[in-house]
C-alpha positions as MATLAB code, in Angstrom:
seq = 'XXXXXXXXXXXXXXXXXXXXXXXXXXXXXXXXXXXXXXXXXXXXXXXXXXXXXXXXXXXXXXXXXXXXXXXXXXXXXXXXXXXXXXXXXXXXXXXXXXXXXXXXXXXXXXXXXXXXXXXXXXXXXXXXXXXXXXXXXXXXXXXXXXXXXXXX';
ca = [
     -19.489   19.308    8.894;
     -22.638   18.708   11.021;
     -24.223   15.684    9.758;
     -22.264   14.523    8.003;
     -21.806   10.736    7.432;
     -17.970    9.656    8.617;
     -16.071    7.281    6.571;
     -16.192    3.888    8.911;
     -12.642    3.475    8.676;
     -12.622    1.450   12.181;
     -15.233   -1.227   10.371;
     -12.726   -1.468    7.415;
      -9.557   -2.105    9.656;
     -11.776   -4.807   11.189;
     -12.057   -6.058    8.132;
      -8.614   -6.130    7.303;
      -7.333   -7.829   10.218;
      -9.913  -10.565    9.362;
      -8.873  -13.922    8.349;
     -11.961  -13.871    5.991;
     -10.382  -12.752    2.715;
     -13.695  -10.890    1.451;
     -13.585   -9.081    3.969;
     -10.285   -7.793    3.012;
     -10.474   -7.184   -0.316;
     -13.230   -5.165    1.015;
     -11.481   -3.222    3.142;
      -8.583   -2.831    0.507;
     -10.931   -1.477   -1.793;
     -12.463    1.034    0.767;
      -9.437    2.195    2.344;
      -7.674    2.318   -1.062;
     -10.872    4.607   -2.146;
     -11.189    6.816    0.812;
      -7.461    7.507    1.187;
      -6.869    9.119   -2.669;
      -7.034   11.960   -0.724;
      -5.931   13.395    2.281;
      -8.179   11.647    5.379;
      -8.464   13.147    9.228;
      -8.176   10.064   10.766;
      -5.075    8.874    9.450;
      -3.239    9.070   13.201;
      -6.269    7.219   14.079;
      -5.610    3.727   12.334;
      -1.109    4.634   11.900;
      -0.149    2.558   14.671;
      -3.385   -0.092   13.575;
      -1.237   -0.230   10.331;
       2.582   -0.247   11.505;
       1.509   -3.269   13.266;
       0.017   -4.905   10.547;
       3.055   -4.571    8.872;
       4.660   -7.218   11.314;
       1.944   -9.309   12.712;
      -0.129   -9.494    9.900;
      -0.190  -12.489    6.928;
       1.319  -11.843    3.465;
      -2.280  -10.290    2.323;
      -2.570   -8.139    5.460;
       1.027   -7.145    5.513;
       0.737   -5.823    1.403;
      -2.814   -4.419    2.050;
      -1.325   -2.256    5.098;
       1.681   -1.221    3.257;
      -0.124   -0.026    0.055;
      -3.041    2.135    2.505;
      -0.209    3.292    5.001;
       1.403    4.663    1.633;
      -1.886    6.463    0.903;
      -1.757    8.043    4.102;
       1.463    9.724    3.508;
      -0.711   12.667    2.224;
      -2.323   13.078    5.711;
       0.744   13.032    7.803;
       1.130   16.864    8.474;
       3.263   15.589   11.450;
       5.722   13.940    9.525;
       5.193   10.590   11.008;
       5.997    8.569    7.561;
       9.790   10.386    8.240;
      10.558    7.706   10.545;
       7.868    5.201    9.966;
       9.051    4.344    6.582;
      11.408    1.782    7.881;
       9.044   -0.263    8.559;
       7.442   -0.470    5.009;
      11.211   -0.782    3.698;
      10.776   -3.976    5.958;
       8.101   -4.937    3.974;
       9.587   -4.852    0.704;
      12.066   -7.392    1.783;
       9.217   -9.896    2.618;
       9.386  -13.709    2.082;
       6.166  -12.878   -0.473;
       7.808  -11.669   -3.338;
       3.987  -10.366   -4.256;
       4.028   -8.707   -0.256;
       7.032   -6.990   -1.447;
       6.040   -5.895   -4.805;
       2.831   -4.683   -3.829;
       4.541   -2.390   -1.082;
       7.589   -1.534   -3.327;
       5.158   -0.193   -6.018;
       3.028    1.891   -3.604;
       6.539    3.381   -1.792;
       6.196    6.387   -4.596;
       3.106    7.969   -3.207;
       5.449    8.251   -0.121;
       8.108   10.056   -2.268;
       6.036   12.455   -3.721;
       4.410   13.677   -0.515;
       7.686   16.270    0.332;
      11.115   16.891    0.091;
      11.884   14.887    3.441;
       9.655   12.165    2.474;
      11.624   11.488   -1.112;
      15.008   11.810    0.287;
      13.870    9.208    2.974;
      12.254    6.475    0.186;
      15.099    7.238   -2.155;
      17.961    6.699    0.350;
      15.825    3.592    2.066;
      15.302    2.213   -1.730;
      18.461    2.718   -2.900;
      19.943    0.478    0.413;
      16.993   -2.111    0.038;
      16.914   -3.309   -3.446;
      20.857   -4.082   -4.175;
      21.845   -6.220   -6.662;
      18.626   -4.984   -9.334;
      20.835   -3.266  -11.595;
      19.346   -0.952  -13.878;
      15.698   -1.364  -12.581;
      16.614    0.208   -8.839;
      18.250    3.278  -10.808;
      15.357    3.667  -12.702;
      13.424    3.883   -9.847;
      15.130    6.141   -7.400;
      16.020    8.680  -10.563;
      12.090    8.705  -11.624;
      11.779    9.483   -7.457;
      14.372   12.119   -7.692;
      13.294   13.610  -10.456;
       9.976   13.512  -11.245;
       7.988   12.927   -8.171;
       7.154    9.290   -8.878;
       7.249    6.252  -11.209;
       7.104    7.399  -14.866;
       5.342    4.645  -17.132;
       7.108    2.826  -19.739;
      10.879    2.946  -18.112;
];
């Protein structure tokens, strides 16, 4: 669209790789925002984000996971097929927080095709042993229904 103003999604990874934490909140929050929906820069900022995952601190690492989970809707090549090992990684994190935040977000992933749910319910399923109970809950809700269902 001519004229348009483009989201300044370069500016908000920036900000995320800051050490200033303002500035990522910031960037959380606009990312977060601005990836509801299907983006056309996702492959633009993918790799930006897969490497957060490893080099980044606990903050950067959870704030990457939960966006690169947003982006699963704007991954018509199927990217997030392979990729989702490494946010698996991340919910294994010495932050138990890191880990939550990423574990919580893995749904979005789930629910964005067939191949996508079998992947997150398979990688879940192998990550999260010993949570009896709770990890069922989980993967069924993924099998079934597309996502986390409040109040299991």
């Amino acid at each position: 669209m001519p004229g348009a103003l483009r989201f300044p999604y370069q500016a908000r990874m920036d900000d995320l790789r800051s050490a200033d934490k303002d500035r990522q909140n910031a960037a959380f929050t606009s990312l977060g925002e601005a990836t509801q929906v299907p983006v056309d820069w996702a492959y633009e900022v993918w790799d930006d984000l897969l490497s957060i995952l490893v080099v980044g601190d606990n903050r950067q690492r959870a704030i990457g996971a939960q966006i690169l989970c947003n982006l699963a809707t704007s991954d018509p090549q199927g990217r997030m097929v392979q990729d989702v090992e490494a946010l698996l990684g991340v919910t294994k994190d010495k932050r138990f927080v890191t880990a939550r935040h990423c574990l919580k977000s893995l749904w979005k992933v789930a629910v964005a095709g067939e191949r996508q749910r079998e992947v997150v319910v398979q990688g879940v399923g192998a990550t999260i042993p010993g949570v009896r109970g709770r990890k069922e809950r989980y993967v069924d809700s993924l099998r079934h229904f597309g996502g986390p269902q409040t109040g299991v």
